[in-house]
Legacy VTK file of the C-alpha trace (Angstrom):
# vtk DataFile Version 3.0
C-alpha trace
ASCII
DATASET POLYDATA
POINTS 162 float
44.825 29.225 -66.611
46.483 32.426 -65.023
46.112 35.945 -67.166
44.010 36.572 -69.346
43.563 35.136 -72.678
44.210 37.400 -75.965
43.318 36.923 -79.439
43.464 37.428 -82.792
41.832 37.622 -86.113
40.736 35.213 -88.140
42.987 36.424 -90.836
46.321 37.269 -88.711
48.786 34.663 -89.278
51.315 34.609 -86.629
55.252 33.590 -87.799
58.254 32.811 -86.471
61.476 31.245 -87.862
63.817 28.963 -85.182
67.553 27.466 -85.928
67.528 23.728 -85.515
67.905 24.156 -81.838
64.913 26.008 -81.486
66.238 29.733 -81.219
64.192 32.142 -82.660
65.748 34.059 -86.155
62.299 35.593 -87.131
59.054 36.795 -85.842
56.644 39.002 -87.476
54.984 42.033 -86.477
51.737 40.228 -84.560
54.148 37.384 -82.859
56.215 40.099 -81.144
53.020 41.811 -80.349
51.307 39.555 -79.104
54.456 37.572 -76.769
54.836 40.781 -75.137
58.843 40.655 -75.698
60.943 42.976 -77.445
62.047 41.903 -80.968
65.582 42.175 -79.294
64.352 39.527 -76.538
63.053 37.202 -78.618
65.799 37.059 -81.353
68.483 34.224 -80.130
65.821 32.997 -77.363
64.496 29.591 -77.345
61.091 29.178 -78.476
60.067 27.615 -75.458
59.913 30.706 -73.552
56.356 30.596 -74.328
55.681 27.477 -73.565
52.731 27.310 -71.656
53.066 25.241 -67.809
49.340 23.852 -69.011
50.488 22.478 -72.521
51.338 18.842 -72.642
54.746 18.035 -73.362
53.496 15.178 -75.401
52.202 17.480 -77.772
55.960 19.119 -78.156
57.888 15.531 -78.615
55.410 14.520 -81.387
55.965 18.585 -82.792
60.252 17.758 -82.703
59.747 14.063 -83.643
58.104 15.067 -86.978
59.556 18.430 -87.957
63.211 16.840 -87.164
62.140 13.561 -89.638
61.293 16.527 -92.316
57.715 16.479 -92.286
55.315 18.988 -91.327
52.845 18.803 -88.571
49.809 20.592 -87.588
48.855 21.404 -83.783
46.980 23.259 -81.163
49.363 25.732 -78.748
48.319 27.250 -75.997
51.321 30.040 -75.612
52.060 31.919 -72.608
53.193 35.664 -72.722
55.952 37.726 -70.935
53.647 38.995 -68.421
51.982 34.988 -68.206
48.445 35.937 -70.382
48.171 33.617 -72.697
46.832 32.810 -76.093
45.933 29.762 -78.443
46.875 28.592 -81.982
46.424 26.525 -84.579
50.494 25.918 -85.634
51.951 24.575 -89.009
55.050 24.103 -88.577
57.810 22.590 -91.391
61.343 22.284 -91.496
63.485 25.273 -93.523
65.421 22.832 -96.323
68.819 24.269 -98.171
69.192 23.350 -101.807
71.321 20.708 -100.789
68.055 18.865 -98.803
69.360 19.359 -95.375
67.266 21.094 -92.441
68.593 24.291 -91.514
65.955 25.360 -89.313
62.528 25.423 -88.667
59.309 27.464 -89.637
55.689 28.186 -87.971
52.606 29.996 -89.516
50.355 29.926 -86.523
46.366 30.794 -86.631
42.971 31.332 -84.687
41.790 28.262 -83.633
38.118 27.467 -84.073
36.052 27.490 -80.964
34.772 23.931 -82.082
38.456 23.029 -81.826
39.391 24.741 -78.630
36.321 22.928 -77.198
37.596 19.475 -78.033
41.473 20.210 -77.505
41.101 22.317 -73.974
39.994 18.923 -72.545
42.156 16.552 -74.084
45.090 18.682 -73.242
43.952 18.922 -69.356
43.977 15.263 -69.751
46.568 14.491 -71.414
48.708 17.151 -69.009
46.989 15.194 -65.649
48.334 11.705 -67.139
51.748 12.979 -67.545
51.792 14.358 -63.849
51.580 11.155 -62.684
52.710 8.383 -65.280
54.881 11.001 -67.728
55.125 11.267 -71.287
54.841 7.435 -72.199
51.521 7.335 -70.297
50.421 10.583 -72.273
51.408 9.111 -75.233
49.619 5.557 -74.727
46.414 7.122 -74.026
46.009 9.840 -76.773
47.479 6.223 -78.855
44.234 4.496 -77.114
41.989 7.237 -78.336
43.116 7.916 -81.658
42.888 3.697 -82.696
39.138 4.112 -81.458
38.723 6.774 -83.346
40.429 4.900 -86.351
42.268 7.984 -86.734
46.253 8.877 -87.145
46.906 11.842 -84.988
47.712 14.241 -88.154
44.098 12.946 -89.255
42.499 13.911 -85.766
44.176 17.532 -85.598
42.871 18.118 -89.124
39.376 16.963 -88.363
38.208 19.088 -85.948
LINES 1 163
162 0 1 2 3 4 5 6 7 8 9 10 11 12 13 14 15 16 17 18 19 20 21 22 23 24 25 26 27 28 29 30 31 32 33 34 35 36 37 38 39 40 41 42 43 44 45 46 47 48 49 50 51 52 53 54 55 56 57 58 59 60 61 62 63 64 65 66 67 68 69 70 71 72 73 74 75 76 77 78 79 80 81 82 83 84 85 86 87 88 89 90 91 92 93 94 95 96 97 98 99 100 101 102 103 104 105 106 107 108 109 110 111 112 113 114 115 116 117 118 119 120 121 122 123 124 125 126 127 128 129 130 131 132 133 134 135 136 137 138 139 140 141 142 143 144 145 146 147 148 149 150 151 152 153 154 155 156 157 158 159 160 161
């Protein structure tokens, strides 16, 4: 990966609020620090501006695919910064519900991985990333499939595991 990697403490929670397009409405203190951006940058912006080049897209379709069906998910990010350093999380992210039931938006309370994680995601990622370079997303998608049935294990259980 290019830059250098920053961190954070164990009990910094990084948070950000998005629309239901993915535009950023909120970001604390540490997740404005730590993008690099201006508050005034990030507000209106699409989340994906720090999207990573080295983070699966996989791992983003299963993200939308769950949050949109009203369920929360649980995942490892590796986020780029404005100047391209980068950092990694462990993201819970749920949809924002009115009182009338309907999604409005979306919400993410992001921590410090574990380095027991990081040392089992980091190479599933790079894998996962090579497959969809030259078979895309469906590839991507049947493999970490193949690996999780081995396993025995859905791919909420898996991220929760280790």
């Amino acid at each position: 990966m290019n830059g250098k990697e920053l961190f954070f403490g164990e009990h910094e929670f990084i948070v950000s609020k998005t629309d239901l397009s993915g535009k950023i409405t909120y970001g604390n203190g540490l997740f404005i620090k730590i993008s690099g951006y201006e508050e005034e940058e990030l507000l209106g912006a699409p989340h994906k501006i720090l999207r990573h080049p080295e983070m699966p897209a996989l791992v983003f379709k299963l993200l939308w695919e769950t949050i949109k069906s009203g369920e929360e998910i649980f995942a490892y990010v590796v986020n780029k910064t404005k100047n391209s350093d980068h950092y990694w999380v462990f993201a819970h992210v749920t949809p924002s519900i009115d009182n009338d039931g309907r999604i409005i938006g979306f919400h993410s309370v992001r921590r410090k991985p574990t380095a027991k994680a990081l040392s089992i995601i980091k190479p599933l990622y790079g894998e996962l990333l090579r497959i969809e370079k030259s078979g895309g997303i469906a590839a991507s998608q049947k493999h970490l499939d193949s690996l999780l049935s081995k396993q025995g294990l859905s791919y909420e259980e898996f991220i929760l595991s280790i």
